[in-house]
N, CA, C, O and CB atoms as a CASP TS submission, in Angstrom:
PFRMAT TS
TARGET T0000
AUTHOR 0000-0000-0000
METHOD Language model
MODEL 1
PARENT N/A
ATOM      1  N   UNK     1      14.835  28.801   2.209  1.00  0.00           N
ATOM      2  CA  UNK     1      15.167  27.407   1.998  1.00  0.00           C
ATOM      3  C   UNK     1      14.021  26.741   1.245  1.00  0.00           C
ATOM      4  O   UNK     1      12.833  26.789   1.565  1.00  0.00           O
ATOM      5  CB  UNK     1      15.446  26.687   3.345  1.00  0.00           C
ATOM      6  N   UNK     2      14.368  26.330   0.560  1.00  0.00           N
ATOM      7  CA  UNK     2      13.285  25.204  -0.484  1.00  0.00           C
ATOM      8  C   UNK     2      13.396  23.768  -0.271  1.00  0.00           C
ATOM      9  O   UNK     2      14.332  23.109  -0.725  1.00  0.00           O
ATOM     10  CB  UNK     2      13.624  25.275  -2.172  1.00  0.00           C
ATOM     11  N   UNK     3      12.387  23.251   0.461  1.00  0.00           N
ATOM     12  CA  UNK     3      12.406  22.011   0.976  1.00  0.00           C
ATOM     13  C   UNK     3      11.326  21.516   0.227  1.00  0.00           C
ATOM     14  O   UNK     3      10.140  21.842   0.177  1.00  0.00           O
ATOM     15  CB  UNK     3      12.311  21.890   2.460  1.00  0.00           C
ATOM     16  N   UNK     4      12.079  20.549  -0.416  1.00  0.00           N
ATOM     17  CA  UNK     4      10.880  19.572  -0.837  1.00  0.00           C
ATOM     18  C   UNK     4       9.653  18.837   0.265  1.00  0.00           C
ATOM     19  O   UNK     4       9.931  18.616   1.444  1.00  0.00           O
ATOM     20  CB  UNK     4      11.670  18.345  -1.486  1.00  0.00           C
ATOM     21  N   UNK     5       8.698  18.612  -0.153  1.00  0.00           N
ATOM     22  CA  UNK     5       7.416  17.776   0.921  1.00  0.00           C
ATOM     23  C   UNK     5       7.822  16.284   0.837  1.00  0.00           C
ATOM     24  O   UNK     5       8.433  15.950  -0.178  1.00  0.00           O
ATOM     25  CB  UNK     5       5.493  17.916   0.266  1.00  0.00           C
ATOM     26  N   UNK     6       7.593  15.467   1.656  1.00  0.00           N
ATOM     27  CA  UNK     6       7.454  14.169   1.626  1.00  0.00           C
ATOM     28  C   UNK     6       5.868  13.579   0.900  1.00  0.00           C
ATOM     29  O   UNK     6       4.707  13.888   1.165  1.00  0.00           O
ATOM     30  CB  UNK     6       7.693  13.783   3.153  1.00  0.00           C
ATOM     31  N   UNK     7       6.246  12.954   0.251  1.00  0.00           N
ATOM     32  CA  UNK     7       5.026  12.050  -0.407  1.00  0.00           C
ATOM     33  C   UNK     7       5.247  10.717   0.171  1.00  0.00           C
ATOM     34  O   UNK     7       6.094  10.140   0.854  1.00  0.00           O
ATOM     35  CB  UNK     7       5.029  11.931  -2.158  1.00  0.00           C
ATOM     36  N   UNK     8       3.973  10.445  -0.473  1.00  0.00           N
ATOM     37  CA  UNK     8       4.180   8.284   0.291  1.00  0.00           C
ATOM     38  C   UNK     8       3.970   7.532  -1.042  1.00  0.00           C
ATOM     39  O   UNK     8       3.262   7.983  -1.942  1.00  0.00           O
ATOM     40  CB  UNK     8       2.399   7.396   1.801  1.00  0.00           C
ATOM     41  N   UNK     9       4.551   6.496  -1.103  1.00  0.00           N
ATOM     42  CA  UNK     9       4.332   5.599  -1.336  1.00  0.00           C
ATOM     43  C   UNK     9       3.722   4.118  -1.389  1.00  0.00           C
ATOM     44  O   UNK     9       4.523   3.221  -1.126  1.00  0.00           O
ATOM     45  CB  UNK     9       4.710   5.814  -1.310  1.00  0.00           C
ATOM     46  N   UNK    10       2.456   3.762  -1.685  1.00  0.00           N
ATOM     47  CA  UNK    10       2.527   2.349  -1.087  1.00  0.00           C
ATOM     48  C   UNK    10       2.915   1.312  -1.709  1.00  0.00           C
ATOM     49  O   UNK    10       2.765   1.064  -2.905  1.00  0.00           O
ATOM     50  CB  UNK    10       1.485   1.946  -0.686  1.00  0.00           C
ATOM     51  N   UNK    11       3.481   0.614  -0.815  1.00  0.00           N
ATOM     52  CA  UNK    11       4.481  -0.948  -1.159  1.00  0.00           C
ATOM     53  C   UNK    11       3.504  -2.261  -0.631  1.00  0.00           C
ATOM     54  O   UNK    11       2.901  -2.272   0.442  1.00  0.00           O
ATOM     55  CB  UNK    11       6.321  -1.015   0.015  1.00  0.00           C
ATOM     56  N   UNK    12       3.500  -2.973  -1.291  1.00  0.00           N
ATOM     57  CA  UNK    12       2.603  -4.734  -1.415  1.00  0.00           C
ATOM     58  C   UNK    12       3.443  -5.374  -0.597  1.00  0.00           C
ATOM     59  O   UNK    12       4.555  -4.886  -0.395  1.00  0.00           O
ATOM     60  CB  UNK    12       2.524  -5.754  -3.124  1.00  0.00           C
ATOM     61  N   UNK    13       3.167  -6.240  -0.158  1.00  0.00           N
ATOM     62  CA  UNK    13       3.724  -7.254   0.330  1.00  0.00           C
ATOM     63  C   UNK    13       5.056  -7.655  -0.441  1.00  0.00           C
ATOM     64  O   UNK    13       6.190  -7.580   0.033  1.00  0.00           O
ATOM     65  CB  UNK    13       2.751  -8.243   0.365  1.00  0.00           C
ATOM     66  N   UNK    14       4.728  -8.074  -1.660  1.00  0.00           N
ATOM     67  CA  UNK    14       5.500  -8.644  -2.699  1.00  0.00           C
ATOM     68  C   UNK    14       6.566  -7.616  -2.995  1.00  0.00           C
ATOM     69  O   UNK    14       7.515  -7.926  -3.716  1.00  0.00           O
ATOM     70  CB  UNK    14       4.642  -9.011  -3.944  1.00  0.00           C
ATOM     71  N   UNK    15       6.439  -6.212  -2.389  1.00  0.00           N
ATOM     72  CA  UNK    15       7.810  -5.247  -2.308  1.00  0.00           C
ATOM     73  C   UNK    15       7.692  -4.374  -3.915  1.00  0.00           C
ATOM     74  O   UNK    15       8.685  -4.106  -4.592  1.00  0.00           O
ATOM     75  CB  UNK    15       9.598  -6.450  -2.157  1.00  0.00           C
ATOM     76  N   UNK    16       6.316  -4.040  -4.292  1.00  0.00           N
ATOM     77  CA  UNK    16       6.039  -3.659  -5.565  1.00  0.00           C
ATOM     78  C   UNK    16       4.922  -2.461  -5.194  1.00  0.00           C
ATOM     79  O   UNK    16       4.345  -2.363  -4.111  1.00  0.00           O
ATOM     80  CB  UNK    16       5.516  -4.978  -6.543  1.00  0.00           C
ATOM     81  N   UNK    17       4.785  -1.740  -6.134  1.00  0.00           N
ATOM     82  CA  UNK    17       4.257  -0.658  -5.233  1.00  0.00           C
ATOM     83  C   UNK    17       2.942  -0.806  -6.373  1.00  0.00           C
ATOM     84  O   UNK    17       2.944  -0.921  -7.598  1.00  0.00           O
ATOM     85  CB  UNK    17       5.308   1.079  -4.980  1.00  0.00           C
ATOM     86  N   UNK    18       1.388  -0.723  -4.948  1.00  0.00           N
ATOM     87  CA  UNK    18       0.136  -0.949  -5.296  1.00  0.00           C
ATOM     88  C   UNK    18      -0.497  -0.366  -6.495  1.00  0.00           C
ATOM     89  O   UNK    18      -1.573  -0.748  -6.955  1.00  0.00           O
ATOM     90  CB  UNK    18      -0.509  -0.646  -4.337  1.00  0.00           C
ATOM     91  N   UNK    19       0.261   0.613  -6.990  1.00  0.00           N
ATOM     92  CA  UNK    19      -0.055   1.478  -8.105  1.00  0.00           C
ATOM     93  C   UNK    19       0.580   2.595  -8.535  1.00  0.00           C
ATOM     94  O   UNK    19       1.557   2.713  -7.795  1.00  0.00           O
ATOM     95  CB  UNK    19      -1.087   1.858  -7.979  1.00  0.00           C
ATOM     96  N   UNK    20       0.562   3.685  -9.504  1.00  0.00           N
ATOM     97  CA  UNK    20       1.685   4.433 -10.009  1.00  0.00           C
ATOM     98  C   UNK    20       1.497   5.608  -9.158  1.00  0.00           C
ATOM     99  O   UNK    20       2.376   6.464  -9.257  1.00  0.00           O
ATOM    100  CB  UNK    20       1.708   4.724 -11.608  1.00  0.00           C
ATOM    101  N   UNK    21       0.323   5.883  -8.159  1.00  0.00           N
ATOM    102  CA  UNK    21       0.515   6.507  -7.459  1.00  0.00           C
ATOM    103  C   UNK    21       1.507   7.075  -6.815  1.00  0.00           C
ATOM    104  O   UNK    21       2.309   6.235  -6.405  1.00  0.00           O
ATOM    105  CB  UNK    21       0.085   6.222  -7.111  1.00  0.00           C
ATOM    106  N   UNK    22       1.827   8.349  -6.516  1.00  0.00           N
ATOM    107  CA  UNK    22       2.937   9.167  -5.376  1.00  0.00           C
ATOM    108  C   UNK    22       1.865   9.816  -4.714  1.00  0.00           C
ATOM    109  O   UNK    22       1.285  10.671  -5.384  1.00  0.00           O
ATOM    110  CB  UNK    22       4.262  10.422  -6.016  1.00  0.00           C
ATOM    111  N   UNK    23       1.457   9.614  -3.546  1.00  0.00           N
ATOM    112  CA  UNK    23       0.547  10.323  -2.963  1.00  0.00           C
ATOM    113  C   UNK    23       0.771  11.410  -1.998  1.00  0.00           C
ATOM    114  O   UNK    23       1.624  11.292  -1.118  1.00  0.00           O
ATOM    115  CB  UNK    23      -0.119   9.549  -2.484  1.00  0.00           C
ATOM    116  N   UNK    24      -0.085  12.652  -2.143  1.00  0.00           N
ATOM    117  CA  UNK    24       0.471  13.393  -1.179  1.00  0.00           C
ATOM    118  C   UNK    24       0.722  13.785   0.372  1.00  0.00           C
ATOM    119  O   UNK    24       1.217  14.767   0.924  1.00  0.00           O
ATOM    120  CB  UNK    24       0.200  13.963  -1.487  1.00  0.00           C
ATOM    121  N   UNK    25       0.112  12.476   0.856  1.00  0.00           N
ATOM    122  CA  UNK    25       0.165  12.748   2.457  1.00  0.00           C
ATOM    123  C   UNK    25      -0.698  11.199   2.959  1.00  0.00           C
ATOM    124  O   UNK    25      -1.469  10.638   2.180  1.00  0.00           O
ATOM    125  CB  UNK    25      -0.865  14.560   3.006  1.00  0.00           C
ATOM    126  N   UNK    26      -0.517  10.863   3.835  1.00  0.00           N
ATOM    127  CA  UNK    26      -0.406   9.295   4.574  1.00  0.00           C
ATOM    128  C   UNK    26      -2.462   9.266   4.405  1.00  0.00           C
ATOM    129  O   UNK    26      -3.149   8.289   4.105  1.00  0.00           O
ATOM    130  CB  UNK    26       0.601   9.294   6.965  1.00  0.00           C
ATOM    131  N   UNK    27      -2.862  10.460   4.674  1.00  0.00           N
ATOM    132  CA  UNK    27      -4.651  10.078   4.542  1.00  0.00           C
ATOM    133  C   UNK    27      -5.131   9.387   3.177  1.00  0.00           C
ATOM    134  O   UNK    27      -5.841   8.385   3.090  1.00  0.00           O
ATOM    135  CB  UNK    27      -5.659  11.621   4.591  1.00  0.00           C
ATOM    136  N   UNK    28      -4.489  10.280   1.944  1.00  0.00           N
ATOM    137  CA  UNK    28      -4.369  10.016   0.518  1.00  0.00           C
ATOM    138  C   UNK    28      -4.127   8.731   0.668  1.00  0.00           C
ATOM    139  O   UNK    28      -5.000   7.917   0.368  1.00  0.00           O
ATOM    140  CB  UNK    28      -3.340  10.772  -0.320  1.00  0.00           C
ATOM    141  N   UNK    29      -2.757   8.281   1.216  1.00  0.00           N
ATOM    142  CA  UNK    29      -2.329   6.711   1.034  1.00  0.00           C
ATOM    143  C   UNK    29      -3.070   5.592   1.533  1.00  0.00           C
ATOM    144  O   UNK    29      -3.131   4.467   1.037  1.00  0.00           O
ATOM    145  CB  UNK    29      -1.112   6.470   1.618  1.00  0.00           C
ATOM    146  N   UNK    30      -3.659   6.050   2.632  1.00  0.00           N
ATOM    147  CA  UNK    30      -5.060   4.710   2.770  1.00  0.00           C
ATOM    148  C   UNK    30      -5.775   4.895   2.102  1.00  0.00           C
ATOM    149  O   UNK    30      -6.276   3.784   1.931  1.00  0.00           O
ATOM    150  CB  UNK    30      -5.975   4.452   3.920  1.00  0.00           C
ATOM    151  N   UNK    31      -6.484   5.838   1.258  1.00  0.00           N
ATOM    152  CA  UNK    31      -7.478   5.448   0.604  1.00  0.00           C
ATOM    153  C   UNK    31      -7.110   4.807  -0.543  1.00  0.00           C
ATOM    154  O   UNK    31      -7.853   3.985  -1.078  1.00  0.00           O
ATOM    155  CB  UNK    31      -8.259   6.379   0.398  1.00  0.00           C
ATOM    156  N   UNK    32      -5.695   5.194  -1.111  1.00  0.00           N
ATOM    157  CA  UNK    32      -5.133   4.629  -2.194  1.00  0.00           C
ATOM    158  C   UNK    32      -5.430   3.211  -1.566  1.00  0.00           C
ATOM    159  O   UNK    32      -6.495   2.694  -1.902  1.00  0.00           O
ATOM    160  CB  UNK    32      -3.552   5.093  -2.588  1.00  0.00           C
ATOM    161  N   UNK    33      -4.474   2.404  -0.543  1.00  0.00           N
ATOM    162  CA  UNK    33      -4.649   1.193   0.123  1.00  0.00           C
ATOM    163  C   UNK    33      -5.755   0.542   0.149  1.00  0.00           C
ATOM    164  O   UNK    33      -5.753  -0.658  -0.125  1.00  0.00           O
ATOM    165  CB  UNK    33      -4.384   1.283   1.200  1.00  0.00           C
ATOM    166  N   UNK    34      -7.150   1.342   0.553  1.00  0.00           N
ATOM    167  CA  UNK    34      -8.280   0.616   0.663  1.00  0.00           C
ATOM    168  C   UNK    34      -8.701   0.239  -0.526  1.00  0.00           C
ATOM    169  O   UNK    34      -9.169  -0.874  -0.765  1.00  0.00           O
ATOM    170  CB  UNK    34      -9.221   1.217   1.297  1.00  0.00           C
ATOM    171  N   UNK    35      -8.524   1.352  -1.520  1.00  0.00           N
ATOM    172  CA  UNK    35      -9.399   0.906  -3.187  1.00  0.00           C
ATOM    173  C   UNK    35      -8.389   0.121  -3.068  1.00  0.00           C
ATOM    174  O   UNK    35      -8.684  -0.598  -2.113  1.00  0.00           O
ATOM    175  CB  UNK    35      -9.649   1.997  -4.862  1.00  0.00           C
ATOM    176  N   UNK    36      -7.392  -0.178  -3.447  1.00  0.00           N
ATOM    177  CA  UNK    36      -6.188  -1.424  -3.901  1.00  0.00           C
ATOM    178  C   UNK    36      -6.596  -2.597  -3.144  1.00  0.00           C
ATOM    179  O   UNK    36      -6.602  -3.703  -3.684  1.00  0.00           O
ATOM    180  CB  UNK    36      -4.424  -1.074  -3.450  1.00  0.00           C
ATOM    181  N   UNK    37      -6.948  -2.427  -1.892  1.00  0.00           N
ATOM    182  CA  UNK    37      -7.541  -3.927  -0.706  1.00  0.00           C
ATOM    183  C   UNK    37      -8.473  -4.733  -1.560  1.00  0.00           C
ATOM    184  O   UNK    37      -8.430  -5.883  -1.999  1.00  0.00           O
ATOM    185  CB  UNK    37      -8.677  -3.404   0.964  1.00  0.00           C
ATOM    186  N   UNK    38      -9.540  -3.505  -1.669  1.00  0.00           N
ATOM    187  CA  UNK    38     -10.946  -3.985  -2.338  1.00  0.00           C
ATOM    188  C   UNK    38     -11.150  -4.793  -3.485  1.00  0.00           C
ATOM    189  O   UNK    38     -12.198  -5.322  -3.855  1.00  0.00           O
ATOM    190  CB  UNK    38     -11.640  -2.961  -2.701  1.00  0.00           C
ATOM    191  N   UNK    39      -9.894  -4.830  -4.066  1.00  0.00           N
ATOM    192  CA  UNK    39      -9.556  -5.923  -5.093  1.00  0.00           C
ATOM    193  C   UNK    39     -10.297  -7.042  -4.868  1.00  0.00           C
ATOM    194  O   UNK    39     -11.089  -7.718  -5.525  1.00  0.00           O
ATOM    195  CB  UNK    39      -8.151  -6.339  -5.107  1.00  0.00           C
ATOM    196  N   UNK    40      -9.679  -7.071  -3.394  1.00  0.00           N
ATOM    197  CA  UNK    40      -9.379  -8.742  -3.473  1.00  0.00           C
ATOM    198  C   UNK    40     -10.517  -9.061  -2.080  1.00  0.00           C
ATOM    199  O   UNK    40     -10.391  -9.871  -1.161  1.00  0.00           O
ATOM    200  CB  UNK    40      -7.223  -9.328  -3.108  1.00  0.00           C
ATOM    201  N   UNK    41     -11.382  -8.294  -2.304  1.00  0.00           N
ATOM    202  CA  UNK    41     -12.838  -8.818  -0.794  1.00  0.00           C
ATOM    203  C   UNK    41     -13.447 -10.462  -1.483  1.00  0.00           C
ATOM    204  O   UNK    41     -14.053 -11.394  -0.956  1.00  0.00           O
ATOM    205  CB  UNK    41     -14.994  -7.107  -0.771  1.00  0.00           C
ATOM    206  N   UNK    42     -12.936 -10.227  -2.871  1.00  0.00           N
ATOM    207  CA  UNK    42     -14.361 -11.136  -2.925  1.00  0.00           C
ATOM    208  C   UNK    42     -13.760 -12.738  -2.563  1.00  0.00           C
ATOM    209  O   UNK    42     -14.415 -13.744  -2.292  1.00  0.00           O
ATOM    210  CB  UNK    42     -15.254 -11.068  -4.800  1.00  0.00           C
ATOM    211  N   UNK    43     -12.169 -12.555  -2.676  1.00  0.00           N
ATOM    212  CA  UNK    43     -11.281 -13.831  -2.606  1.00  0.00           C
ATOM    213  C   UNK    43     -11.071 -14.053  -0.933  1.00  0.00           C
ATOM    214  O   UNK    43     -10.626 -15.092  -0.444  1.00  0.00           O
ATOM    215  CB  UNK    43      -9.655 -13.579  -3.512  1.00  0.00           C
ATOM    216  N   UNK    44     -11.442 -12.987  -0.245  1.00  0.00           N
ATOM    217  CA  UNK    44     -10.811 -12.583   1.099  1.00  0.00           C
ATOM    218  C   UNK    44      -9.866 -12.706   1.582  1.00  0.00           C
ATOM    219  O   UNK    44      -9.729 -13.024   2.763  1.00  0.00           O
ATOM    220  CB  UNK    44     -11.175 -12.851   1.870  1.00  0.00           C
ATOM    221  N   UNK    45      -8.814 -12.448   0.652  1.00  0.00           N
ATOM    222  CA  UNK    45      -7.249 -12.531   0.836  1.00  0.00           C
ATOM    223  C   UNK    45      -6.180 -11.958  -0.191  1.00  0.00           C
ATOM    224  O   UNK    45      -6.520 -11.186  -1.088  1.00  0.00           O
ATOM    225  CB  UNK    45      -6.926 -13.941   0.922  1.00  0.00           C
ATOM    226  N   UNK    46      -5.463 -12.188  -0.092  1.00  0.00           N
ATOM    227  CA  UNK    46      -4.317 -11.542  -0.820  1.00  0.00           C
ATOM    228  C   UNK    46      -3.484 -12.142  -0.410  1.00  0.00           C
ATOM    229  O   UNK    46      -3.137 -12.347   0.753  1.00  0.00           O
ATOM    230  CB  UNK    46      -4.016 -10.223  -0.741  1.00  0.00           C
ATOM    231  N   UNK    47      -2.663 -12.838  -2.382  1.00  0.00           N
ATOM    232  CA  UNK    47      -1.934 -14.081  -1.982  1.00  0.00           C
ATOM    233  C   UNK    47      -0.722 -13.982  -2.523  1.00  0.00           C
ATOM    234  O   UNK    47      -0.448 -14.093  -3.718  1.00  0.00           O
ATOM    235  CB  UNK    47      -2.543 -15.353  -2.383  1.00  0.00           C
ATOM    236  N   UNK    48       0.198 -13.714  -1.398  1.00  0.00           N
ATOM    237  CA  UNK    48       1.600 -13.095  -1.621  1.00  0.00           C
ATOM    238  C   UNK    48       2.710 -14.448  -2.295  1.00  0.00           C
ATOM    239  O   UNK    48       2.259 -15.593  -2.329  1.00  0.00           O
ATOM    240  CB  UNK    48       2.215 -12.418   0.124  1.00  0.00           C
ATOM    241  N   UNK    49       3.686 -14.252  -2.636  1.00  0.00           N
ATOM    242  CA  UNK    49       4.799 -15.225  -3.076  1.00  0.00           C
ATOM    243  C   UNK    49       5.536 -15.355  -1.700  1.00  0.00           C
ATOM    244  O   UNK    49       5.896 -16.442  -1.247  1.00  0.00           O
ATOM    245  CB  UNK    49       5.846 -14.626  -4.404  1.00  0.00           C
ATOM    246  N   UNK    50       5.748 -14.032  -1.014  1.00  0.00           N
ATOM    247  CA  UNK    50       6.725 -14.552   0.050  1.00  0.00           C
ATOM    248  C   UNK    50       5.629 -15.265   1.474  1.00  0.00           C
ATOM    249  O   UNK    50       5.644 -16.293   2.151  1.00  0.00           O
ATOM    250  CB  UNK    50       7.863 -12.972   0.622  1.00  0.00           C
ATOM    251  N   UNK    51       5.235 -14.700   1.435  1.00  0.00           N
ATOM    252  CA  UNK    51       4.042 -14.684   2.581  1.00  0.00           C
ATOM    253  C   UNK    51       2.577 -16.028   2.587  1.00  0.00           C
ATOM    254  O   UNK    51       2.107 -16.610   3.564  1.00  0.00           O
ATOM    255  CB  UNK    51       3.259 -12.975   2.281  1.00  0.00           C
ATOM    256  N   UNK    52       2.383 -16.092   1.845  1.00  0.00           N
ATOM    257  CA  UNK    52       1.439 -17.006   1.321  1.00  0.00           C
ATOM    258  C   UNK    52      -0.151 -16.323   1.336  1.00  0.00           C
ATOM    259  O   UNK    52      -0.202 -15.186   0.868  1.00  0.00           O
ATOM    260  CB  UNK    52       1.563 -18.389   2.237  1.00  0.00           C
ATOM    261  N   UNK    53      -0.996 -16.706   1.656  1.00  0.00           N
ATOM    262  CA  UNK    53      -2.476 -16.203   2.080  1.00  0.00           C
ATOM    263  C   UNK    53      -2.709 -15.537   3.080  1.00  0.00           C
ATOM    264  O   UNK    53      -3.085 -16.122   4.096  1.00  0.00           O
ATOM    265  CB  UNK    53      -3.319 -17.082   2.286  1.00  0.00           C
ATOM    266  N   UNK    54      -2.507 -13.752   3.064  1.00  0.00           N
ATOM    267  CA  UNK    54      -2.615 -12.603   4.077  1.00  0.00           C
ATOM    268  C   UNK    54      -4.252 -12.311   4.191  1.00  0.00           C
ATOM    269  O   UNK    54      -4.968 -11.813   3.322  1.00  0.00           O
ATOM    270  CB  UNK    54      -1.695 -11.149   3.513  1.00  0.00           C
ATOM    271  N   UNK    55      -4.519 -12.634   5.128  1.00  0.00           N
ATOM    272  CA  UNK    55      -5.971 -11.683   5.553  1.00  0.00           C
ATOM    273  C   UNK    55      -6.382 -10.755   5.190  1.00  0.00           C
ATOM    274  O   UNK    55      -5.446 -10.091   4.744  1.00  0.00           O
ATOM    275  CB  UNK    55      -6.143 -11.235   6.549  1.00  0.00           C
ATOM    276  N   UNK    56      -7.441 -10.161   5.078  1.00  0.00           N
ATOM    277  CA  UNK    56      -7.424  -8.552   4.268  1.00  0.00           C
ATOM    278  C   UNK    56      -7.130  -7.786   6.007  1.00  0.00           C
ATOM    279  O   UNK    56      -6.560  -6.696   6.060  1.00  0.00           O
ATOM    280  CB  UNK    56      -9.565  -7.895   3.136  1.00  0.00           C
ATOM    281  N   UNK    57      -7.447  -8.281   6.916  1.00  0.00           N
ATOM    282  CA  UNK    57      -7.818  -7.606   8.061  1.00  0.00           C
ATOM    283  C   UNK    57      -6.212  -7.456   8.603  1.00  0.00           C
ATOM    284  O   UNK    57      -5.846  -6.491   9.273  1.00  0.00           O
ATOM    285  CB  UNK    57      -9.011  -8.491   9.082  1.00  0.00           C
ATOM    286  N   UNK    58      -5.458  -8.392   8.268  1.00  0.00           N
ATOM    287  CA  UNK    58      -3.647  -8.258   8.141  1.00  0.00           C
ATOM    288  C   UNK    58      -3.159  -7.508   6.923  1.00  0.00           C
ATOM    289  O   UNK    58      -2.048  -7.040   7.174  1.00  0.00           O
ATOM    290  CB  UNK    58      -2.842  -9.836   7.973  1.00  0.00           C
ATOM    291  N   UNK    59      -3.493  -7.264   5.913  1.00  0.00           N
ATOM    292  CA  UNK    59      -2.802  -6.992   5.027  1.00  0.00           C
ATOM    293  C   UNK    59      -2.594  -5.642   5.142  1.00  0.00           C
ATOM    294  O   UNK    59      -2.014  -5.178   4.160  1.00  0.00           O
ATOM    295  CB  UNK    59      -3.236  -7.413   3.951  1.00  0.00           C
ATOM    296  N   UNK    60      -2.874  -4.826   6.025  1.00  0.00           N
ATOM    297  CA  UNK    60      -1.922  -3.742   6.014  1.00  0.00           C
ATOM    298  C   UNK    60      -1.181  -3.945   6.639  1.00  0.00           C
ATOM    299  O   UNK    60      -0.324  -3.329   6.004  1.00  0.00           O
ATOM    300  CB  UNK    60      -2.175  -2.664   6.252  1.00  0.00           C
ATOM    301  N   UNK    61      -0.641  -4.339   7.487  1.00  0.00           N
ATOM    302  CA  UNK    61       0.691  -4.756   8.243  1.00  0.00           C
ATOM    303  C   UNK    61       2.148  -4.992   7.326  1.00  0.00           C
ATOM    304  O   UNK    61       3.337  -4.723   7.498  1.00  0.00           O
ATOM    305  CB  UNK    61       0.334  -6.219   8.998  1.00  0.00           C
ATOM    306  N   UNK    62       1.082  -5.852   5.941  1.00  0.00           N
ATOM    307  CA  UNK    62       2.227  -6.183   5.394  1.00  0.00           C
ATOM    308  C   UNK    62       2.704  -5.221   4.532  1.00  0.00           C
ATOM    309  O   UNK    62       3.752  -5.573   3.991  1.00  0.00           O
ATOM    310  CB  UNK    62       2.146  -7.313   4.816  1.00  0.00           C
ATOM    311  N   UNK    63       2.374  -4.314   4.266  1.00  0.00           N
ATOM    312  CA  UNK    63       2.648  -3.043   3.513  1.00  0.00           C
ATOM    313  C   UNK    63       3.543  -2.032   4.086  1.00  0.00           C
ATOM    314  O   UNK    63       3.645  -1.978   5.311  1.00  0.00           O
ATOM    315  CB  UNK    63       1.452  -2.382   3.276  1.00  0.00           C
ATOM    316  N   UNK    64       4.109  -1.338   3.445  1.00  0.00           N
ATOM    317  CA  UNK    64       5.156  -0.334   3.369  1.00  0.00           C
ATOM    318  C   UNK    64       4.346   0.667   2.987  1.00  0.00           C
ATOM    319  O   UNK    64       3.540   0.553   2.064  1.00  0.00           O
ATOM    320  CB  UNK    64       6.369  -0.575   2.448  1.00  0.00           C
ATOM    321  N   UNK    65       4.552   1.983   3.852  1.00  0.00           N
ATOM    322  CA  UNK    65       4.104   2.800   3.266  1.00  0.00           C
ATOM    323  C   UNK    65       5.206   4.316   3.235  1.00  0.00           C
ATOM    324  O   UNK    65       5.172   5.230   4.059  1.00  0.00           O
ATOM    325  CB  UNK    65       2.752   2.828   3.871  1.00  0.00           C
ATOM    326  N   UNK    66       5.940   4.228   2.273  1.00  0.00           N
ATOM    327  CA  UNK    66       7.390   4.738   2.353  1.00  0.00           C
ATOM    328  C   UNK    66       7.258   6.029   1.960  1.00  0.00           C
ATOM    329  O   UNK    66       6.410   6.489   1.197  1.00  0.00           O
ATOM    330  CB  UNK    66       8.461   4.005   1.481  1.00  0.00           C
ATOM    331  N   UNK    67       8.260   6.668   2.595  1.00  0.00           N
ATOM    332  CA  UNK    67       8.036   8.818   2.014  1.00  0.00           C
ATOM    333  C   UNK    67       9.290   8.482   1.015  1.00  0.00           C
ATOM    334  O   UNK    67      10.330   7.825   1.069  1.00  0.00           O
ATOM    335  CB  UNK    67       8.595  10.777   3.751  1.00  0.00           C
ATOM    336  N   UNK    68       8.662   9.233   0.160  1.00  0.00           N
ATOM    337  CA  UNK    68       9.597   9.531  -0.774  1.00  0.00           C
ATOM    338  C   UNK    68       9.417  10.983  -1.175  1.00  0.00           C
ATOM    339  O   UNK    68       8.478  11.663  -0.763  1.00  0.00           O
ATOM    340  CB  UNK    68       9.505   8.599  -1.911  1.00  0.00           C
ATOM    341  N   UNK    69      10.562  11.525  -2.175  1.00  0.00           N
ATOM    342  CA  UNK    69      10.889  13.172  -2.279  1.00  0.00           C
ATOM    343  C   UNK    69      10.901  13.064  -3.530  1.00  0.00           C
ATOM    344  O   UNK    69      11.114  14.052  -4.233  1.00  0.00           O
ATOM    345  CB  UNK    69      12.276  13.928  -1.631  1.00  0.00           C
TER
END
């Protein structure tokens, strides 16, 4: 049987995904997450359309981090 692996995805708040990344396994995807966080230390937030002004210390909550094939 040939089963494909699950990869992840990460998804923004805004429902857009943090970068063109497909990553191969959920450890990969936080670090993807953290460099993508680090954007925004110096603003200390991340400022969504639906959501308004997310915490960095919340803003993974608001993320998706979806398997895809």
């Amino acid at each position: 049987m040939n089963e494909k692996q699950t990869q992840i995805q990460v998804i923004s708040p805004d429902g857009f995904p943090i970068d063109s990344e497909i990553y191969p396994n959920i450890a990969s995807a936080l670090v993807g997450f953290w460099n993508w966080e680090s954007r925004y230390k110096k603003q200390g937030y991340y400022s969504s359309r639906e959501f308004g002004q997310i915490h960095l210390l919340d803003l993974i909550d608001f993320c998706e981090f979806k398997e895809v094939q």
